[in-house]
C-alpha positions, -999 to +999 in steps of 0.1 A: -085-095-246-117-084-245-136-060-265-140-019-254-167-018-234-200-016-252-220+006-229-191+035-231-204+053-265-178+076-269-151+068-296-117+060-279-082+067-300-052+064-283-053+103-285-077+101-261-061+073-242-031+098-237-048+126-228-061+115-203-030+091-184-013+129-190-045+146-170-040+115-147-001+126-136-010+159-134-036+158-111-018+133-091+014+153-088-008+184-081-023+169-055+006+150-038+033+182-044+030+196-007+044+164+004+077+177-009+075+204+016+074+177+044+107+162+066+116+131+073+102+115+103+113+096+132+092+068+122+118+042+104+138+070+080+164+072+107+170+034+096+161+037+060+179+072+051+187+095+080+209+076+100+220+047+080+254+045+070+255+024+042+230+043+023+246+079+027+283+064+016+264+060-020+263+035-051+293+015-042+299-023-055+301-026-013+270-012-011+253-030-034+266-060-016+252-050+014+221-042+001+214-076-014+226-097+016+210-071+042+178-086+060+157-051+075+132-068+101+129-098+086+126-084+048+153-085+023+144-057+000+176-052-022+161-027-048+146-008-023+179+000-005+193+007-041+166+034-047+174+049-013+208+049-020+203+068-054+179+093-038+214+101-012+234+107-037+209+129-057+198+147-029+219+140+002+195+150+032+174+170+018+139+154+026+122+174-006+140+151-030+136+122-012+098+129-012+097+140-048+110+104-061+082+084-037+057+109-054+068+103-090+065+065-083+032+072-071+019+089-103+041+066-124+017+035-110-014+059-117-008+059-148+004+024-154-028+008-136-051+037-158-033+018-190-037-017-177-072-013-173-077+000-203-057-023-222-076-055-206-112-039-213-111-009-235-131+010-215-119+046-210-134+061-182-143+035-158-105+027-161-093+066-154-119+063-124-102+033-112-069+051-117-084+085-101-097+067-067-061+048-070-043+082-074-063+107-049-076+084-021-065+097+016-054+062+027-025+063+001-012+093+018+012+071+042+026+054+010+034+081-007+044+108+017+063+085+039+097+081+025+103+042+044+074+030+029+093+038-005+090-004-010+053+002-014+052+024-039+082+005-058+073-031-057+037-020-068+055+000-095+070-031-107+035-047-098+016-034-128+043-037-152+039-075-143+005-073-147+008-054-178+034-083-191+009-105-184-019-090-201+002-088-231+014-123-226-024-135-233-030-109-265-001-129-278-009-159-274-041-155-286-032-144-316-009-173-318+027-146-320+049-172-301+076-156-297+062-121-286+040-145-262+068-157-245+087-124-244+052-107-226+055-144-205+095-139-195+089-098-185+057-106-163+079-132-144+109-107-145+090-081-133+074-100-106+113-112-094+119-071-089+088-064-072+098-093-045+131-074-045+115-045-034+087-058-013+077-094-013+045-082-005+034-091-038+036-123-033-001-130-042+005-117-080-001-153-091-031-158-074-041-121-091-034-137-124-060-163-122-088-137-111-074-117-142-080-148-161-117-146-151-122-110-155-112-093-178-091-116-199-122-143-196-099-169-203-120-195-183-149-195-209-141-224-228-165-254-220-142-280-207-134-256-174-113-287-153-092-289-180-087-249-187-079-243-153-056-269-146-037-254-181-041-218-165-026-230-128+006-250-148+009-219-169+016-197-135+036-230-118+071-200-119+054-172-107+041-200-079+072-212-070+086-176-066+058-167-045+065-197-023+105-193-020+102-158-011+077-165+013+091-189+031+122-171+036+101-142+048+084-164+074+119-177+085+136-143+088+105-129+105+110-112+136+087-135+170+053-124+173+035-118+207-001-122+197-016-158+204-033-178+171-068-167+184-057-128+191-045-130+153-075-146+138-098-122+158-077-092+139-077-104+108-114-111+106-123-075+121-090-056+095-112-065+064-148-044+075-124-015+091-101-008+060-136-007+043-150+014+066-121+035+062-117+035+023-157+048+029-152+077+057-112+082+052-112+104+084-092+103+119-064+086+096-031+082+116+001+059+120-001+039+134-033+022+149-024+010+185-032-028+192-063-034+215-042-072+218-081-090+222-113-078+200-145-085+218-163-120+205-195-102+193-171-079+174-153-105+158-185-126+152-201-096+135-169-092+113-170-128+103-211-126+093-201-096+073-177-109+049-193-142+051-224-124+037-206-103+010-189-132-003-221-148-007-238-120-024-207-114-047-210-153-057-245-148-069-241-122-087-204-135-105-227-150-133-236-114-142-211-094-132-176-111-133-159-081-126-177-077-091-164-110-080-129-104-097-126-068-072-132-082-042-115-117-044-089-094-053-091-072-018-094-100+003-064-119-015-041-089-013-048-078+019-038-115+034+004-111+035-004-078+059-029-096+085-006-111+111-018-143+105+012-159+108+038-136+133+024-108+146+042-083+170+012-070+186+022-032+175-006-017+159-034-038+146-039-022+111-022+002+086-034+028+059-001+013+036-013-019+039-045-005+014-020+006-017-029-023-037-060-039-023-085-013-029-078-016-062-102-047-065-128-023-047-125+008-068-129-016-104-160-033-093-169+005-078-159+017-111-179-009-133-208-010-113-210+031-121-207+025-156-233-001-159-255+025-141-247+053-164-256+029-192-294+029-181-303+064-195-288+101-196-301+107-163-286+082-150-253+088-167-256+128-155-261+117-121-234+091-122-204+116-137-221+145-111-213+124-081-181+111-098-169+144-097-175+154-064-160+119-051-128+124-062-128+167-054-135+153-019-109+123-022-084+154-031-091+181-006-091+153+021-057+142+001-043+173+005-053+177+042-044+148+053-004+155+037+000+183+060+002+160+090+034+141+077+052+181+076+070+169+106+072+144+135+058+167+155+024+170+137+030+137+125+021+121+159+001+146+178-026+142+153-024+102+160-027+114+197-058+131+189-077+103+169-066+071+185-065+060+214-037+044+240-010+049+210+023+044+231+040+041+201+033+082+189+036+091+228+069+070+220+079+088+190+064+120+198+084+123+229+118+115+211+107+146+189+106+168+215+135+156+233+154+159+202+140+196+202+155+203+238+122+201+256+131+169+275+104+175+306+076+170+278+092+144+262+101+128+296+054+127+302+056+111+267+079+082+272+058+076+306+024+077+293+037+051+264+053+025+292+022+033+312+000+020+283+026-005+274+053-019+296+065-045+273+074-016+250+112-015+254+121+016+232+097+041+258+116+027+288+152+029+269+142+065+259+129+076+293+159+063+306+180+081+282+158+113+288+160+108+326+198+110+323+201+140+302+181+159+326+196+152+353+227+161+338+218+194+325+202+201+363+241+188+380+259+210+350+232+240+359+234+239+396+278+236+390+277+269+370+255+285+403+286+277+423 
């Protein structure tokens, strides 16, 4: 472990360290409480909750079957279905409860990440910053306040506590306690086993580890670094093999993608710069981001320049500040399981969710790069907190703002109507809102404008057809009752 943070020269107790994880989950479910005012949507909680039979009959021993044989477009996420089933049976259909569980999960990793941090650098407040941003940032909105996306907010639940595991793994071991080192070792791999169970999006923990081992943990500083790191890669061989299994099923279960190699490519280059770009200016946020199914070359080329360029920067300047390299290794590892790379239906192109646990490499080295420039002087450190301050008040009224568009389906996919552009799947979903709300002629200019943009897209032309039918059936049952 490494020592608290020398430029921080205020005394830290774990009084303090309370304190403040307890100012943390306040704020955080402040913040995030309106979201327990919203509904479910008709975005996936049909098929998670809503409509789906196995999870409204409760915690059976049949149900538990199901849910750990169950593959849900291409993902088997056992623990996931078990928390939805639990929520049923707590709450039945009432969306508030439903919602109040994702939210608790929510703060719950707050704080955990705020303690990690902490624990692995003892510095106080760039950790609670890093927890803050984590908490309050407008692009975790869709993983919070969307009850299918509970996997996100579990596996990273169980995410951190691997992390955590792991972090007391190597205190352990350093001190040379065996046997509480291998008890740290056996939780971190348990914990990682749950978090596949609930999303095996977390598949890149290992690789996580070893950029842990760099910064904070600095266990690559011993002078023979071949030999350290082949120790360090052996150590993780589980967690590796894991990763790999789970994977590989993934890919096999994975539903056929659409999009050539090169149409993938080009979108994975240009997702890094525009999740940036939208962790910067989190406005015109929606769900989801149509697919423009080819990016223009100059596009593409400028994407690749970019991170080509940041990743050389960040290399020079690892020798001084570890933890810069650490955050953004970190965002583009994480961010490589969501890219399409492999199988990619051609849907939408990019998604806020997809940012839970990435930006968390951008907000440290954010975080750290502060404190190092508070460090310089009082002004500096006055002018530091000052803007802190107002960050995250804007991250919170833009929070806040952005909840009230998941109140409903309705405003749910108008607003994506409004900021995005050729998004057959809201004119889609927005349509089956409104039929469902006996206003088929505007649903009916919905389901057409989506197979317009998209004839390919089967579920517009099922639903017009089904809308189509239903009016002309209410028209023959209207002109019967003029007779």
């Amino acid at each position: 472990m490494m020592s608290p943070d020398k430029t921080e020269a205020v005394p830290q107790n774990n009084r303090n360290v309370w304190w403040m994880a307890l100012c943390l989950a306040a704020v955080t479910l402040a913040v995030f409480w309106p979201a327990t005012q919203c509904d479910f949507v008709n975005y996936d909680d049909n098929d998670y909750v809503t409509s789906n039979s196995h999870v409204q009959k409760g915690l059976t021993a049949e149900n538990v079957r199901w849910a750990f044989t169950v593959y849900y477009e291409g993902l088997r996420i056992p623990l996931t279905w078990l928390s939805h089933i639990v929520d049923w049976q707590l709450y039945r259909s009432n969306p508030w409860g439903h919602h109040l569980t994702s939210i608790l999960l929510h703060t719950a990793n707050t704080v955990l990440l705020f303690l990690l941090l902490r624990c692995m650098t003892g510095s106080l407040w760039r950790s609670a910053g890093v927890a803050a941003l984590f908490a309050l940032h407008p692009l975790h909105v869709e993983t919070a306040a969307w009850v299918s996306e509970r996997k996100g907010v579990l596996s990273t639940f169980f995410w951190l506590l691997a992390l955590w595991s792991y972090a007391r793994y190597t205190q352990f071991n350093a001190q040379g306690l065996r046997i509480q080192a291998r008890s740290g070792y056996a939780l971190a791999l348990l914990f990682f086993t749950c978090g596949l169970l609930a999303k095996p999006i977390v598949v890149t923990l290992p690789f996580v580890l070893l950029l842990l081992d760099y910064w904070p943990l600095e266990r690559w500083k011993p002078r023979h670094i071949p030999q350290r790191w082949r120790e360090l890669i052996v150590e993780k061989i589980p967690f590796f093999l894991l990763a790999g299994i789970v994977s590989l099923v993934t890919f096999c279960k994975a539903p056929d993608g659409v999009l050539l190699a090169g149409q993938r490519i080009s979108n994975a280059l240009i997702s890094y710069p525009r999740y940036l770009g939208k962790m910067l200016w989190p406005l015109d946020l929606a769900v989801p981001y149509p697919h423009p199914w080819h990016w223009p070359l100059w596009e593409v080329l400028l994407a690749t320049a970019f991170l080509a360029a940041v990743t050389q920067w960040v290399i020079q300047q690892a020798p001084r500040r570890a933890y810069v390299a650490m955050g953004w290794f970190w965002f583009l590892g994480t961010l490589v399981p969501v890219l399409g790379l492999v199988r990619m239906s051609g849907l939408y192109s990019i998604a806020d969710r997809y940012t839970y646990v990435p930006l968390i490499g951008i907000f440290v080295a954010a975080a750290w790069a502060a404190g190092e420039a508070a460090s310089r002087s009082r002004h500096w450190r006055t002018a530091v907190s000052a803007l802190a301050v107002l960050l995250l008040c804007s991250c919170a009224w833009r929070t806040v703002h952005q909840l009230g568009f998941w109140r409903d389906s309705g405003t749910l996919f108008t607003h994506a109507l409004q900021v995005t552009d050729k998004n057959f799947i809201a004119h889609t979903n927005l349509g089956f809102h409104l039929e469902n709300s006996g206003r088929l002629d505007e649903a009916i200019k919905h389901y057409m404008a989506a197979v317009r943009i998209c004839p390919q897209y089967g579920t517009a032309w099922n639903n017009l057809f089904n809308a189509q039918t239903a009016r002309e059936r209410l028209k023959k049952n209207g002109d019967k009752r003029k007779e």
